[in-house]
N, C-alpha and C positions, 0 to 999 in steps of 0.2 A: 712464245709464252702464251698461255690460255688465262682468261680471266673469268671469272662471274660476274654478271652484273647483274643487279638489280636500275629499274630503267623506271622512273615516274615521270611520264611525259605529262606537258600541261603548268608546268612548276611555273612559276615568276622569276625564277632564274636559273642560267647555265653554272652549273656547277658539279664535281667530283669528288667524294668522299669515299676514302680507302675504309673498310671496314672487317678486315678478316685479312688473312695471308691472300693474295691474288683473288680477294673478294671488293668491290666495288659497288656502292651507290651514286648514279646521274641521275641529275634533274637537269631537263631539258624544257625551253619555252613549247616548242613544237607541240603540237597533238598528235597524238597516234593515229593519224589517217595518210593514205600513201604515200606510206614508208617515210612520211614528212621526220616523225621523232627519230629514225632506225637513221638516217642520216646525221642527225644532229649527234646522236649517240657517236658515231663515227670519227664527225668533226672535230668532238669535244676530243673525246680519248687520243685521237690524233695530235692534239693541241698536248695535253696532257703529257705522255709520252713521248712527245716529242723527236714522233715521225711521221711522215706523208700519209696521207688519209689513205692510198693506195698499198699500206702495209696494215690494218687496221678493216676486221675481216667477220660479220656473226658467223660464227658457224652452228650456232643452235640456239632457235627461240625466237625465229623471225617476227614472229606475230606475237609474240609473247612479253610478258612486261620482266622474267628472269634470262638472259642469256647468257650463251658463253660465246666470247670474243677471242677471236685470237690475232696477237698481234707480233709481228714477225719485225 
């Protein structure tokens, strides 16, 4: 499955909000500096969906604060 997310790193808290069909807002503590938030993103949705961080994948938007995730 492929998701959108929208990613505001720097937040006061880790959290997930579904907002569309396979559209998603995180907020993540981390900063957007190497790769420190694109990880937490990861962890989170990982947690979320409730599969190993190693199915849970950006595939577009690495630097970016929109991406699409996919997670298998």
């Amino acid at each position: 499955m492929k998701i959108s997310v929208k990613v505001r790193p720097g937040a006061g808290e880790d959290r997930v909000k579904e907002t569309g069909v396979n559209e998603f807002a995180v907020w993540v503590k981390e900063r957007a500096q190497g790769g420190k938030a694109n990880e937490a993103v990861i962890e989170l949705l990982a947690e979320h969906f409730g599969v190993p961080q190693t199915q849970v994948r950006i595939v577009l938007g690495r630097t970016q604060r929109k991406k699409i995730i996919e997670i298998k």
